[in-house]
C-alpha positions in Angstrom: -28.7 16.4 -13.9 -30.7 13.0 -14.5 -30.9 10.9 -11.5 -29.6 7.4 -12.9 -30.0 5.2 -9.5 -32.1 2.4 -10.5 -35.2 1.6 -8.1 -36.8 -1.9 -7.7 -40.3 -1.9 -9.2 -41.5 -4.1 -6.4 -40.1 -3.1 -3.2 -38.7 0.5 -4.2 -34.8 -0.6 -2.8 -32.4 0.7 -4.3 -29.8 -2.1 -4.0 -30.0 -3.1 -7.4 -27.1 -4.9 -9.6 -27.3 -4.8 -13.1 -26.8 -8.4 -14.7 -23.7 -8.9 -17.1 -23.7 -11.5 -20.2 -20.8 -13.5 -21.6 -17.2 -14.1 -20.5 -16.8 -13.2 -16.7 -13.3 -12.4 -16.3 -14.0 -9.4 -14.5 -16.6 -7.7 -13.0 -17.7 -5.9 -9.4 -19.7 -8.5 -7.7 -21.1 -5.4 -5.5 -22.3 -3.8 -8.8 -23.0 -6.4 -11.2 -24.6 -9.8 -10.8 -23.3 -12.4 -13.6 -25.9 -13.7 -16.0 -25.7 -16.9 -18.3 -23.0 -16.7 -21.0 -25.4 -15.1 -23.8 -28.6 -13.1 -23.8 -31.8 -15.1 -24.4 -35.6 -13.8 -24.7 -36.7 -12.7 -21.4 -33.1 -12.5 -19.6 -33.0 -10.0 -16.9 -31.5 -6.8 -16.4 -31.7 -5.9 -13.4 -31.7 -8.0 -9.6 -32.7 -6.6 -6.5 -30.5 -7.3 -3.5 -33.6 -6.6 -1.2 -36.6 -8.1 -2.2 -34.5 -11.1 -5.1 -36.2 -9.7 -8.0 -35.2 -9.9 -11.5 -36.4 -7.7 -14.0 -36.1 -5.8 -16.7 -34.9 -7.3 -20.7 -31.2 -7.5 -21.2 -30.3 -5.8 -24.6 -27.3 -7.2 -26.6 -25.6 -3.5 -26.0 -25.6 -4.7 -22.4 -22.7 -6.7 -23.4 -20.7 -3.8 -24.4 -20.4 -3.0 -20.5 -18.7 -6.2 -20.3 -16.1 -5.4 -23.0 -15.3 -2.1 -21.6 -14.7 -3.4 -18.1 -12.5 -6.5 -19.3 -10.5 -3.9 -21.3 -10.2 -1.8 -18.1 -9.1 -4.4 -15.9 -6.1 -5.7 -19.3 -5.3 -2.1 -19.2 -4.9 -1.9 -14.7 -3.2 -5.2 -15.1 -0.4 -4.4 -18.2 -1.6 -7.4 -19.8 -2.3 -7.5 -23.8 -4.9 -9.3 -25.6 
């Protein structure tokens, strides 16, 4: 089984949050920190809660995790887009 947990390149923490891009309706502040409403060179992936760190290159499919929780939370709620 691969080990997933992300580990700070600078201080080795593992408190990292992974940044989301676009729309913030909604999103676990304890798991994601929000980024700037689109992806631009050199955006960062990854922030570490220990050392303040951002690193990392967002990737446009970053914004998919977006999507998928903001249908999630329509779905929890009984709303409808």
């Amino acid at each position: 089984m691969e080990n997933n947990k992300k580990i700070c390149p600078s201080c080795q923490s593992d408190k990292i949050r992974k940044y989301l891009y676009g729309r913030h309706f909604v999103a676990d502040k304890r798991e994601y920190i929000m980024g700037d409403h689109i992806i631009d060179d050199g955006s960062p992936r990854f922030h570490c809660d220990n050392c303040g760190i951002d690193y990392g290159e967002a990737e446009d499919s970053d914004n998919s995790s977006l999507v998928a929780l903001q249908f999630k939370a329509l779905n929890v709620s009984g709303q409808r887009s």
